[in-house]
N, C-alpha and C positions, 0 to 999 in steps of 0.2 A: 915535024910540022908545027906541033905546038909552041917550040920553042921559036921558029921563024913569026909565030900571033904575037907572042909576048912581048917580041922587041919593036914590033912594030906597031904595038898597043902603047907600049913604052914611052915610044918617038913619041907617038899621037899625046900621050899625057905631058911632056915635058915640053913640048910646041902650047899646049893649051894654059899652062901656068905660064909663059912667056908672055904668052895674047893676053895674058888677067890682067899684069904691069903694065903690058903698053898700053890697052884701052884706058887702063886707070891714069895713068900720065897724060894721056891723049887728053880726056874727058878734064883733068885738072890744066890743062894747057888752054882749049877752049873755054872753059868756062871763063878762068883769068883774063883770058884776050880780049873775049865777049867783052869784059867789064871794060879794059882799058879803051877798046873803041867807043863804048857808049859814055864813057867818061870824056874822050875828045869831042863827041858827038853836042854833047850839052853844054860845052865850056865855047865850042862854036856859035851855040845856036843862043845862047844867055849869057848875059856877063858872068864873068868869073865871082866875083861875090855868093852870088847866086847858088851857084855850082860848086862851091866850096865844100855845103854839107855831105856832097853824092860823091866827093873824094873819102870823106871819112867812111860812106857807107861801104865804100869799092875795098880798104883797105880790113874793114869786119868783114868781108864775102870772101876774100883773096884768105884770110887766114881761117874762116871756116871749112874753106874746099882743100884748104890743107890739112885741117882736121881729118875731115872726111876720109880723104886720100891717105893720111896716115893708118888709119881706124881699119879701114876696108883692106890694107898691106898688112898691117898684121892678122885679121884675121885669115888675109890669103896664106900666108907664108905659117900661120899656125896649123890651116888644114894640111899644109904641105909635107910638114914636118909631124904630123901626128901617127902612130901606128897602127896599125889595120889588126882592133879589138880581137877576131878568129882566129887570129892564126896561133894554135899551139906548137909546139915542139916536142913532138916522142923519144 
């Protein structure tokens, strides 16, 4: 019976480090998009001169949130890959 917990505690962990990537993709997908729509948003609503600055701005936010997205993947994939401090071998 224990061994029928383990693998299916197993599933459960390897489903939940899957879910980490995708929301973080997700969350870097919208955020990006967010910008590009409020960037046509403004280029509509004021001349393009105008709206020039909020292009440079969109292009520091777009590579922040890849920071971010980078930063938050490695620290997921270093929890992943670290080994479990207790366990000795007799």
């Amino acid at each position: 019976m224990n061994g029928v917990i383990g693998v299916f505690v197993g599933f459960l962990e390897l489903i939940s480090e899957f879910a980490k990537l995708i929301s973080l993709a997700f969350r870097l997908f919208g955020n990006i998009f967010a910008g590009e729509i409020l960037l046509v948003v403004i280029a509509f609503l004021i001349p393009y001169i105008i709206s020039l600055p909020f292009y440079g701005l969109e292009v520091f936010v777009g590579f922040m949130q890849a920071f971010v997205f980078l930063m938050l993947s490695l620290v997921f994939f270093n929890l992943a890959t670290l080994g479990h401090g207790g366990e000795e071998h007799h």
